[in-house]
C-alpha positions in Angstrom: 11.8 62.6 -11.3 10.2 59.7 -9.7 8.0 59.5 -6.6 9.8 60.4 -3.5 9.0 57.8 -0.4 7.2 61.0 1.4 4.8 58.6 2.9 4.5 56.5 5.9 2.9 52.4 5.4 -0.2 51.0 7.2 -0.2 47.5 6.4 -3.1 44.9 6.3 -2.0 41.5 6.4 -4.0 38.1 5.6 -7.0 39.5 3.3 -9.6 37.2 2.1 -9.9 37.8 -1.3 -12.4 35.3 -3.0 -12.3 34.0 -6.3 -14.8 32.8 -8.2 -15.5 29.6 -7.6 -15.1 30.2 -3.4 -11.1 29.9 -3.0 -9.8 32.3 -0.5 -6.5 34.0 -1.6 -4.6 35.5 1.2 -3.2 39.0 0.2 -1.1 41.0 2.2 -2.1 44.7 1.5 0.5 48.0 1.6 -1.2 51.3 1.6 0.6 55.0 2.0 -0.2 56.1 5.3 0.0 60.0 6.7 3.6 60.0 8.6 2.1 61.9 11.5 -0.9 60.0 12.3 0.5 56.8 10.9 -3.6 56.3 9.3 -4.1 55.6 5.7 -4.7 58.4 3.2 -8.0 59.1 1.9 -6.8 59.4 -1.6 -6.9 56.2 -3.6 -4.1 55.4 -5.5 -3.0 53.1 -8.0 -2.5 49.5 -7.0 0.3 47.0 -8.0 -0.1 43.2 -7.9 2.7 40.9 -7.2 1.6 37.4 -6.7 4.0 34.9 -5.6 4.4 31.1 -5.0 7.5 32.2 -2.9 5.5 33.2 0.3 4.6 36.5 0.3 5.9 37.9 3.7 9.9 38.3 4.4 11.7 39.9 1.2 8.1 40.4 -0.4 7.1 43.2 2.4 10.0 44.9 1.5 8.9 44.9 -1.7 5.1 46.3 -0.7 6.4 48.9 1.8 8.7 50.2 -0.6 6.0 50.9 -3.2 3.2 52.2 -0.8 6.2 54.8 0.5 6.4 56.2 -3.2 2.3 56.6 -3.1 1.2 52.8 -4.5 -1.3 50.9 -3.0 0.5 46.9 -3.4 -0.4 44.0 -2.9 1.4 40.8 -2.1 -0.5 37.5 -3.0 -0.4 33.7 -2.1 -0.8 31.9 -5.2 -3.8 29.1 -5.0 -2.6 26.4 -3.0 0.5 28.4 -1.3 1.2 29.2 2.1 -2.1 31.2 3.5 -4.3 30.8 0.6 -7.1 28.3 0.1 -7.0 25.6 -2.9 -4.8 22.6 -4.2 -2.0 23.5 -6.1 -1.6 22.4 -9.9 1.2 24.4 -11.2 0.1 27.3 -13.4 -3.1 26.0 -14.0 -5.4 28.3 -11.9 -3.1 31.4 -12.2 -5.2 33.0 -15.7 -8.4 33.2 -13.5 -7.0 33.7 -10.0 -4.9 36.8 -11.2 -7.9 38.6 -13.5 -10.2 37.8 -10.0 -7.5 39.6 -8.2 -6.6 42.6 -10.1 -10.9 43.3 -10.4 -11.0 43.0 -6.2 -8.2 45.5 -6.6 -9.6 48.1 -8.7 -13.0 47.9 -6.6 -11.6 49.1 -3.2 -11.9 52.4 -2.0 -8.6 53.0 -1.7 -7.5 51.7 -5.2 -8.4 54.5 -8.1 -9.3 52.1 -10.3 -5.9 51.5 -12.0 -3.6 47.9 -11.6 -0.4 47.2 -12.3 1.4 44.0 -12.1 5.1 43.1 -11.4 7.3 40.0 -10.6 9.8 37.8 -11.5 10.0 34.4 -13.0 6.8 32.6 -11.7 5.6 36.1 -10.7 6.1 36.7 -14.5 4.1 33.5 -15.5 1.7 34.8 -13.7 1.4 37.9 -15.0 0.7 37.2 -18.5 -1.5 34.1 -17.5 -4.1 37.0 -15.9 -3.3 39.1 -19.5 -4.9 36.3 -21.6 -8.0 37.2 -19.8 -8.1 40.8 -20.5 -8.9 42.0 -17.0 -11.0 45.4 -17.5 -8.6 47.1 -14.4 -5.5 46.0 -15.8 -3.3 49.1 -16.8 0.7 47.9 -17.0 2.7 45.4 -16.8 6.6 44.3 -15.9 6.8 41.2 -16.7 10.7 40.3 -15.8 11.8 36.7 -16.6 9.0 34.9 -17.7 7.4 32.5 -20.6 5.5 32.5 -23.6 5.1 28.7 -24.5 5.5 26.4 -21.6 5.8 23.2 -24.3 8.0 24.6 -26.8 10.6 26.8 -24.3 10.0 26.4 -20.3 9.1 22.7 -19.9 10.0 21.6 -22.1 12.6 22.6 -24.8 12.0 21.2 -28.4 10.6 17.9 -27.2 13.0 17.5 -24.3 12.1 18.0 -20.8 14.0 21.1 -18.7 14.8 19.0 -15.3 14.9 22.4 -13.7 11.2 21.7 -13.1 12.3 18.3 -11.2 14.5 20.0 -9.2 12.4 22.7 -8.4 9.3 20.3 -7.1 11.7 18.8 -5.1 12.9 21.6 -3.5 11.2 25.3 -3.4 7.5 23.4 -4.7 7.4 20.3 -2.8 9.4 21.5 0.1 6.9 24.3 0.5 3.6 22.4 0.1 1.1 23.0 2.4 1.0 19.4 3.2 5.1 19.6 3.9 4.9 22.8 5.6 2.3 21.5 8.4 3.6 17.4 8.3 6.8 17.6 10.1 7.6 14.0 8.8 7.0 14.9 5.2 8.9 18.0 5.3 11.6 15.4 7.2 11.8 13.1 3.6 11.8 15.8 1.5 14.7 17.4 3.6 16.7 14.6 2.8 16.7 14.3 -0.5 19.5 14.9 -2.3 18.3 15.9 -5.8 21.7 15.1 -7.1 21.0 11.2 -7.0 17.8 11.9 -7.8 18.4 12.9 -10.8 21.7 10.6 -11.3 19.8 7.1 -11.1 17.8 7.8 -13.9 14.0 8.8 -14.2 11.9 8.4 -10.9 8.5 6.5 -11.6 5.0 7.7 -10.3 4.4 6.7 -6.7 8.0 5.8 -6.0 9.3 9.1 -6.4 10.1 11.5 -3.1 7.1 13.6 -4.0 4.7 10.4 -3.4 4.3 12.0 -0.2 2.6 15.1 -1.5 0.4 13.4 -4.5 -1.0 16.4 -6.2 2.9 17.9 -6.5 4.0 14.4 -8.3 0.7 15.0 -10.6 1.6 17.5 -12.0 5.4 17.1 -12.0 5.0 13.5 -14.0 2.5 15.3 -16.2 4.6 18.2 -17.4 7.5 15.3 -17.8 5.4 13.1 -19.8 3.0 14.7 -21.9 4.4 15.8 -24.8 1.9 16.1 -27.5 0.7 19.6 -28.2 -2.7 18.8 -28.0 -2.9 18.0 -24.7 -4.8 19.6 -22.3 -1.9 20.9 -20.0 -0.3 22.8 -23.0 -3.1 24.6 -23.9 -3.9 25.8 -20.5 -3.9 29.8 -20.7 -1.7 29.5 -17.2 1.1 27.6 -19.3 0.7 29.1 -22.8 0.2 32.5 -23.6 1.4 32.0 -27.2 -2.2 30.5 -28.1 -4.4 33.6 -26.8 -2.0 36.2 -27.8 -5.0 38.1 -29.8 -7.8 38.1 -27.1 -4.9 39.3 -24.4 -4.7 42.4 -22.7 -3.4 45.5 -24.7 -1.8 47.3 -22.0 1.7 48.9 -21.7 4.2 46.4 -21.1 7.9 46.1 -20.4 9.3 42.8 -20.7 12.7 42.2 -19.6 15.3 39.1 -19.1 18.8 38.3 -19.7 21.0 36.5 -22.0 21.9 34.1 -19.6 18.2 33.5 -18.1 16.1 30.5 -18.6 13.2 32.8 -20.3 15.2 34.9 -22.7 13.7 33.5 -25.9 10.2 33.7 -24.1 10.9 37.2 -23.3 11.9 38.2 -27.0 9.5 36.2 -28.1 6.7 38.0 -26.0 8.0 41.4 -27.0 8.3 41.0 -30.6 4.7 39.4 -31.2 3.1 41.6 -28.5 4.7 44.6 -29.8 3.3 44.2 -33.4 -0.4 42.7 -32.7 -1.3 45.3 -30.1 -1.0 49.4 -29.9 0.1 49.7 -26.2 3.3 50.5 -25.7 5.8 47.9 -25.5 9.6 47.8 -24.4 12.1 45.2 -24.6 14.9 45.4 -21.8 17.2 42.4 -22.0 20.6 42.5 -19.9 23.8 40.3 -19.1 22.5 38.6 -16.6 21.6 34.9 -15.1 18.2 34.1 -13.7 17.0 36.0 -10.5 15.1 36.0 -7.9 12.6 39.3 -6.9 14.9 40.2 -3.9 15.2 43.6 -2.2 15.9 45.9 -3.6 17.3 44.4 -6.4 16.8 40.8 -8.4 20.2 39.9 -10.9 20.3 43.1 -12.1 22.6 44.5 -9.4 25.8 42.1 -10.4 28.0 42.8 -12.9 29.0 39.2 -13.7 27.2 36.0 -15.3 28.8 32.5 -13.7 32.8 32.9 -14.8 32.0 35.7 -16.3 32.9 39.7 -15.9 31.3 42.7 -17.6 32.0 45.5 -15.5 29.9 48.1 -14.2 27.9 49.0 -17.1 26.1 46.3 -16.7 24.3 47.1 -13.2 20.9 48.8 -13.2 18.6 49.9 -10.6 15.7 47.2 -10.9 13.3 49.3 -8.3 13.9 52.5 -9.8 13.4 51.1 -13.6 10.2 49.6 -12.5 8.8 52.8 -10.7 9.8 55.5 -13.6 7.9 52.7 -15.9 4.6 52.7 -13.1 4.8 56.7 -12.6 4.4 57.2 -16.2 1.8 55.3 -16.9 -0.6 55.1 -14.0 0.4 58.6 -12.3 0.8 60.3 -15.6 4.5 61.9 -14.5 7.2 62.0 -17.5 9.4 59.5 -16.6 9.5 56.9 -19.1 8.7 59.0 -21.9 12.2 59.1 -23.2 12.3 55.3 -22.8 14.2 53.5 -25.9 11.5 50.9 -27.3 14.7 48.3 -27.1 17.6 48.5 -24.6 20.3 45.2 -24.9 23.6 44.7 -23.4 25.8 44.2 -26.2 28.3 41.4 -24.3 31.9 41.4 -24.8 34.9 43.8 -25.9 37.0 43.2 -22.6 40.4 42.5 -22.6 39.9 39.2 -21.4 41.6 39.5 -18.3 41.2 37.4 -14.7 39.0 38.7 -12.1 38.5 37.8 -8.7 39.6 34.1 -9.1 38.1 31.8 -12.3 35.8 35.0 -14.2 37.3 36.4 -17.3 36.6 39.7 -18.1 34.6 39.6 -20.9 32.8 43.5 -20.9 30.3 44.7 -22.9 28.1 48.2 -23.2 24.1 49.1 -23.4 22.7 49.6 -26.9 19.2 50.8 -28.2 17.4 50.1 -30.6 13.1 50.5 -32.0 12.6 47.3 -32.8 13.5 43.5 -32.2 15.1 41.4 -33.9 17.3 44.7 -34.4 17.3 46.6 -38.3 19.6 46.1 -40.6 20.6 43.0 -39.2 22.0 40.5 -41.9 21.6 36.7 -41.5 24.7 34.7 -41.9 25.3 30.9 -42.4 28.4 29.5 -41.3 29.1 26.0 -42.0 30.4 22.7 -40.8 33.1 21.1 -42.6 34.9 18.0 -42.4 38.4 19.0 -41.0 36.6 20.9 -38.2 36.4 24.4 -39.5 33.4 26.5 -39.3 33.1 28.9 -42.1 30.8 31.1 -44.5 31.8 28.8 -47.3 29.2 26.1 -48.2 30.7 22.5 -48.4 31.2 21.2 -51.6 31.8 17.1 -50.8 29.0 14.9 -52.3 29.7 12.6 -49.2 31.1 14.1 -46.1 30.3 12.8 -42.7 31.2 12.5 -38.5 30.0 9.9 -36.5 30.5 9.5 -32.5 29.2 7.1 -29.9 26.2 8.4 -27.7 25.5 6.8 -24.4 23.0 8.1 -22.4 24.9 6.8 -19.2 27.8 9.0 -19.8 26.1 12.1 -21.0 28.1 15.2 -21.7 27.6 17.7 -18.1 26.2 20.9 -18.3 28.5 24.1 -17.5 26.4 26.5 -17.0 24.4 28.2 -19.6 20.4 29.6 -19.4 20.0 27.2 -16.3 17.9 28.2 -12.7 16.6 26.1 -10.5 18.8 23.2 -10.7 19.2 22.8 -7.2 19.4 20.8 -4.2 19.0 21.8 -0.1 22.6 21.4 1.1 22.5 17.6 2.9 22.8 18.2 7.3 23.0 16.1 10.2 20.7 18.0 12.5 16.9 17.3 12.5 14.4 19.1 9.9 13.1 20.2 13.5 16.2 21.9 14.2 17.3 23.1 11.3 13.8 23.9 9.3 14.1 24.1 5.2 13.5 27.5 5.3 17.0 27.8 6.6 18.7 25.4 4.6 21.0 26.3 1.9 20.3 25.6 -1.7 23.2 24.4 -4.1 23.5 24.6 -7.7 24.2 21.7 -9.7 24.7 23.1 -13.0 26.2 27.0 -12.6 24.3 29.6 -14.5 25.8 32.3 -17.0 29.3 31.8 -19.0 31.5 29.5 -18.1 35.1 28.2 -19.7 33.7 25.0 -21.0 36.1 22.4 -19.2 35.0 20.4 -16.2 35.9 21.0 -12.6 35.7 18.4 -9.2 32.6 20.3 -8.5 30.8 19.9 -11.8 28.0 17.4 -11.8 28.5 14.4 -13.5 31.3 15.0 -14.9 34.1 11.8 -15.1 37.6 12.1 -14.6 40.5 13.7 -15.5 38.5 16.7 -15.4 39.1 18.0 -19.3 37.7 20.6 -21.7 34.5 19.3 -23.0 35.8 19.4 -26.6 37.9 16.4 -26.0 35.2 13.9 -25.5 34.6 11.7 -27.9 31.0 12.4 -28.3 31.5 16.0 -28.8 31.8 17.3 -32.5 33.9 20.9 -32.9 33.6 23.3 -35.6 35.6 26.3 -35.1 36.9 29.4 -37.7 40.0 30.2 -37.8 41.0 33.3 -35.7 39.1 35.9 -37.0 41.3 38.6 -38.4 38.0 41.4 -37.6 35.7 41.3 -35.0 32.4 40.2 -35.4 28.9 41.3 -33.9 26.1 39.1 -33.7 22.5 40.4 -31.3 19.2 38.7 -32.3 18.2 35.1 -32.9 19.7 31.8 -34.0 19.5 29.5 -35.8 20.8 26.0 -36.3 20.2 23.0 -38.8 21.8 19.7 -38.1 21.9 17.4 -40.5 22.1 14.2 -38.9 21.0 10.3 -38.7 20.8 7.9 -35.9 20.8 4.4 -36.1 18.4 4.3 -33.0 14.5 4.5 -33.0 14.8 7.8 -31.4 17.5 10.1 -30.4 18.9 13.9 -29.1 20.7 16.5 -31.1 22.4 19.3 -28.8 23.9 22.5 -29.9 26.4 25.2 -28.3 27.6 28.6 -29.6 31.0 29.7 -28.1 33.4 32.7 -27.8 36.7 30.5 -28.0 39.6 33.1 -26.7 42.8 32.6 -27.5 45.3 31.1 -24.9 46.7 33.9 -22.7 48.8 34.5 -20.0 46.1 34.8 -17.3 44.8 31.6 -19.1 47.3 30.1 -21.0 44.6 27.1 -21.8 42.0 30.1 -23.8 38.3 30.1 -22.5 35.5 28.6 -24.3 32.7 31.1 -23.5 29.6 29.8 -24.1 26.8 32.1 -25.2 23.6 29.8 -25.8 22.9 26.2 -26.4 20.1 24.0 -27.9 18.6 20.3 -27.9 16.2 19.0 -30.5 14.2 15.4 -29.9 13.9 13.4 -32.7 10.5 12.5 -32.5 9.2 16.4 -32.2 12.3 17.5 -34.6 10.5 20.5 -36.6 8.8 21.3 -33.5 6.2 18.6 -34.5 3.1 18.6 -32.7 3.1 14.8 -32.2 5.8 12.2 -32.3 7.0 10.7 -35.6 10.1 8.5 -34.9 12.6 8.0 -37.5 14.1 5.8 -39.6 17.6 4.6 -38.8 20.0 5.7 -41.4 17.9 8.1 -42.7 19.5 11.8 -42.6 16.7 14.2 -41.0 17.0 18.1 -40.2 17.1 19.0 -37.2 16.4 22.5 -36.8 17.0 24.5 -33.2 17.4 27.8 -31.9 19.3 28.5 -29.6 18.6 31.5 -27.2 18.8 35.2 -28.8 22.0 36.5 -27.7 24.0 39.5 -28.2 27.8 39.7 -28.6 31.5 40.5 -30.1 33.5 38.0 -30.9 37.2 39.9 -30.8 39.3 40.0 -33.6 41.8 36.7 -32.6 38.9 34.8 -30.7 37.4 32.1 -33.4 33.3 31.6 -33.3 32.7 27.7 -32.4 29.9 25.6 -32.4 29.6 22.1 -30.7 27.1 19.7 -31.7 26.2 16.3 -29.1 23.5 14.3 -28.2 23.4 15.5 -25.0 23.1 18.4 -21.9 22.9 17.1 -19.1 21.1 18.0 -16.7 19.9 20.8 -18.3 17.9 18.1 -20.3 16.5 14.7 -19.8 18.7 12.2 -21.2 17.3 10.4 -24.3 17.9 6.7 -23.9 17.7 6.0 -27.2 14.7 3.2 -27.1 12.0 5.1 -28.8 9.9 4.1 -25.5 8.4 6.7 -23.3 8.8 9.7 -23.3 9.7 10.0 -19.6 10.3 7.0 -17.2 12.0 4.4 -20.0 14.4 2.6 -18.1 16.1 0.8 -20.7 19.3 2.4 -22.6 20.9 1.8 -25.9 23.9 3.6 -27.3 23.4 5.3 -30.4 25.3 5.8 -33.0 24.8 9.4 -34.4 26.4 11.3 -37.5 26.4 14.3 -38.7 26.7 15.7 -41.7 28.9 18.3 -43.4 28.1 17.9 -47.0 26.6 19.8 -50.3 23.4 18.7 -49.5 23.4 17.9 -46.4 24.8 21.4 -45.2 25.0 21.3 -41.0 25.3 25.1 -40.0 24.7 27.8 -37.4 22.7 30.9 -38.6 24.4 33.9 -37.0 22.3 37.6 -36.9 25.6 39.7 -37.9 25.1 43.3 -37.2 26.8 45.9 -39.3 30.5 46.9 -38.7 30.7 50.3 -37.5 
C-alpha cells in the first residue's frame, strides 16, 4: 500500500538556492511535520523536485503539501528568470544546469536523506530530462509526464516546420508572465490586449514590431526558435532543448515516462522510452493514455477525463495521476513494494465503442488498457497501404506507369486545424475592463485549435475556416484515400509511417498528412465522423529530416517521408481507414508561402501547384503497425 498522509506540513517559502554562476532560484520548501507540535521531523526523507515556469505557489502548494503529508520532503521551484527567482529568461536554455544545481542543494540538507526525485508536466517534463543529461550524483527517479526528446525534430519544430503553439504560448502564459510584464503595469496592459488570433491571421510578425518588442529577451528567443532551422545551430544542441544528443552521458535512473495519444509530446515520450529503455539498465516504464495535453493540476493533470476533444472512451480510461506517481516514488526511494508488479508498458488501446452520441457533439469511441514488455509492441507486423488513383487506400501496390493528383495550394487559404496533438494554441479571452481591474491572472484562456479527436468538418467556431462550414474532405486542396468498409476489424498500436511521393512546381513547399477512423453514417450522425488519430507535415527543404536546407527542383518527384504520432487503435469492422494528404495545417503549422525565402518572416506568397503520386514507382502510402487478430 502506499504512504498514508499521517503527517502534518511545515512549509518554508522563498528559499535562496544559488546556482553556480550566483543566480538565486526561489524554492518553496514542503517538509512532514509532527501533527501535534506542528515542528518538522528529525528524520530526513526523500526529496522530490518539481520546477515550474508556471509560478510555483497556487495549484503547485497543493502539489508539495500533498507529498510532504505522505512523508516527502518537496520542493517547488521558480525556473531562472520566473516569478521569485533571479536571472533572464531564455527558454530551456539554463534548465540542464539550473536543475542538476538544484537537485545537489537538495540532497545536501539535513532534512533530505540523500535521495531526489523529480516530477512534472510538460515544461516541468523538459525540465526534467534537461537536469538528466547532466547526470546529477543525487538524482534517484524520475516521472517525466508529457515532455520532449528533440526540440528541432518534434517540439519546435516538426520536420522543418515551426509548431505555432510556441507563438502562442510567448504571447500568452511566457510573455504575459515575464518579469518585466508582471511588474510594468503598461506592458502587461499591451500584452492583455492582444488577440493572438490576428496575430497569427496577418501572417508572420517581424522582430521589433511584434507584441513581444516590449519584453526583448522573450522576442529573442521566440524569433530564434522560429527562424533557425539548421541542426547545427547552437539553440538545437543545447542540452535544455535536446536530450536526443547526450542520451549516453544521461542519468541511469528509474524512469517512468508517460503521455497520450492526443498530446503534443507523444512521439517524444515513445521516443524517450524506447532509446532510454535499451541504452541504460535502470528501470524504465512506458505509460501512454487517451488523453490531450495537460496541465500539473490538483490532484489530477488530463488523466482524470475520460474524453479527448469530440471524443468519448468511457471510464476505463481515468487513472489516479497522484497515486501512480507515489506507488512509482515509494518503490524506489522508500523501498515499499508498490510498483514492483508494474507492466514495463501500459497503452490505452482506443476504440471498440458503439459509436454512439454523448453529451452533445462527442462520439463514443471506447477503448481498454493493454500491457505489454516492450515498445514498439512484439509481434507487431508492418503494413503498407497505398494510394491509388480512384481514391482507394489499399494493401495492393499500384501498378500504373503514370498515375498522378494535382491540387492548388495557397498559403492564404490554408486548410484549419481540428484538433489533433495541439496545446497551447491559445489566446486571453478579449475584455473591456482595465488589465488593473481585471489582471491576466484572471483572464480566461481560449483555444484556437481544439485538442484530441474531432469529426473533421468545420464549425462557426473553428479558426480560419471559410464558409459554408463543410467536411474538410471537400476542399479542393485536400487529397482522400480511403478503403473500402473493412469487412474485419483492424488493430494498429505503435509508429507510423508515411511516404509521399510528390512534386511542386514552387522553389519550396509543405506536405501534410492525416490518419482517420472514417465511421459510417449513423443515425446519431447520419453524416459518419472522420476521427482523426494523428497527423504530419514535412518541409521541403529539410524533407528526409535533412540537417540543412536543400530546395528542390520544380517538377522533380521527391519523397517525402513523415511520421505521424504513435497511436494506438481499432478501426471497426464497417468504419474504412483514410488518410488525407495537403500542403497545409493550420495553425498547428506555419504556413509555407511557397517562395523558398526565409524560413520564418517571408512576406511574399505564391500558390503552388502540388501532385502527388499514386504510381508503380512512385508508390504514396501510409505504413500502419498492425497488431495480431486475436
Amino acid at each position: 500500500m502506499a504512504s498514508e498522509p499521517t503527517y502534518d506540513v511545515r512549509a518554508e517559502l522563498d528559499v535562496a538556492v544559488e546556482m553556480r554562476d550566483g543566480t538565486r532560484l526561489a524554492t518553496d520548501i514542503y517538509r512532514p511535520a509532527d501533527p501535534e507540535t506542528g515542528d518538522p521531523i528529525d528524520d530526513p526523507k526523500p526529496a522530490l523536485l518539481d520546477r515550474t515556469p508556471y509560478n510555483k505557489r497556487g495549484r503547485m502548494e497543493r502539489h508539495g503539501e500533498w507529498y510532504a503529508e505522505r512523508g516527502y520532503v518537496v520542493a517547488i521551484q521558480d525556473c531562472r528568470g520566473r516569478f521569485e527567482s533571479e536571472g533572464d529568461y531564455y527558454i530551456f536554455v539554463n534548465e540542464a544546469e539550473d536543475g542538476y544545481d538544484t537537485v545537489e542543494w537538495l540532497a545536501e540538507r539535513d532534512y533530505c536523506d540523500g535521495q531526489v526525485g523529480t516530477f512534472g508536466t510538460s515544461y516541468g517534463a523538459w525540465v526534467q530530462s534537461a537536469l538528466a543529461t547532466q547526470d546529477p550524483p543525487h538524482l534517484e527517479a524520475m516521472f517525466v509526464n508529457q515532455g520532449a526528446a528533440n526540440g528541432r525534430e518534434a517540439t519546435f519544430r516538426h520536420n522543418g516546420a515551426f509548431e505555432l503553439r510556441w507563438l502562442c504560448w510567448a504571447l500568452t502564459l511566457g510573455g504575459g508572465f515575464a518579469k518585466r510584464a508582471l511588474s510594468d503595469p503598461d506592458v502587461q496592459r499591451r500584452l492583455a490586449n492582444v488577440d493572438t488570433r490576428e496575430v497569427l491571421a496577418d501572417g508572420p510578425v517581424q522582430r521589433g514590431q511584434s507584441p513581444l518588442r516590449h519584453i526583448p529577451n522573450y522576442e529573442e528567443w521566440a524569433f530564434d526558435i522560429m527562424e533557425q532551422g539548421d541542426a547545427d545551430d547552437e539553440l538545437w544542441q543545447s542540452p535544455g532543448v535536446n536530450f536526443e544528443r547526450f542520451r549516453e552521458e544521461s542519468a541511469d535512473v528509474p524512469t517512468v515516462y508517460s503521455g497520450a495519444w492526443y498530446d503534443s509530446y507523444t512521439k517524444a515520450t515513445c521516443d524517450n522510452f524506447e532509446a532510454l529503455a535499451e541504452e541504460k539498465d535502470a528501470d524504465h516504464f512506458l505509460l501512454m493514455g487517451p488523453w490531450t495535453h495537460g496541465w500539473d493540476t490538483y490532484p489530477l493533470p488530463s488523466w482524470n477525463k475520460s474524453y479527448s476533444g469530440e471524443t468519448e472512451f468511457g471510464e476505463a480510461a481515468l487513472r489516479d495521476y497522484q497515486e501512480v506517481r507515489l506507488q512509482f516514488f515509494d518503490h524506489y526511494l522508500k523501498g515499499e513494494e508498490t510498483w514492483g508488479d508494474q507492466p514495463t508498458v501500459q497503452y490505452f488501446r482506443m476504440g471498440g465503442g458503439d459509436g454512439h452520441r454523448v453529451q452533445g457533439e462527442r462520439i463514443f469511441h471506447g477503448g481498454e488498457w493493454r500491457e505489454a514488455d516492450e515498445w514498439p509492441l512484439p509481434g507487431t507486423e508492418y503494413e503498407k497501404f497505398f494510394a491509388h488513383a480512384d481514391g482507394t487506400l489499399a494493401r495492393e501496390r499500384p501498378d500504373a506507369e503514370e498515375s498522378a493528383t494535382t491540387y492548388e495550394f495557397d498559403p492564404k487559404d490554408p486548410v484549419p486545424t481540428l484538433g489533433g496533438n495541439c496545446s497551447s494554441y491559445i489566446s486571453y479571452e478579449p475584455r473591456e475592463e482595465s488589465i488593473l481591474e481585471y489582471p491576466l491572472s484572471e483572464r480566461k484562456l481560449l483555444d484556437i485549435t481544439g485538442r484530441g479527436g474531432y469529426d473533421q468538418r468545420t464549425r462557426e467556431d473553428t479558426y480560419f475556416a471559410d464558409e459554408p462550414h463543410r467536411p474538410l474532405e471537400q476542399r479542393d486542396d485536400v487529397l482522400v484515400f480511403r478503403t473500402p468498409p473493412l469487412e474485419e476489424a483492424v488493430e494498429i498500436a505503435g509508429p507510423i509511417r508515411v511516404r509521399v511521393y510528390g512534386s511542386t512546381d514552387a522553389a519550396d513547399t509543405d506536405f501534410t498528412a492525416k490518419l482517420i477512423d472514417e465511421y459510417p453514417a449513423s443515425e446519431e450522425f447520419p453524416e459518419g465522423f472522420a476521427l482523426n488519430l494523428s497527423d504530419s507535415i514535412c518541409r521541403a527543404r529539410y524533407r528526409g529530416y535533412r540537417d540543412h536546407p536543400d530546395f528542390v527542383d520544380p517538377g522533380e518527384i521527391y519523397d517525402f517521408y513523415m511520421e505521424p504520432y504513435p497511436t494506438a487503435n481499432v478501426f471497426e469492422a464497417g468504419h474504412r481507414i483514410r488518410l488525407d494528404i495537403s500542403s497545409s495545417n493550420f495553425p498547428r503549422y506555419d504556413v509555407n508561402h511557397n517562395t523558398g525565402g526565409p524560413l520564418y518572416g517571408d512576406r511574399e506568397y505564391e500558390v503552388a501547384t502540388n501532385t502527388v503520386y499514386h504510381e508503380k514507382e512512385h508508390p504514396t502510402h501510409i505504413e500502419l503497425p498492425i497488431r495480431p487478430r486475436e
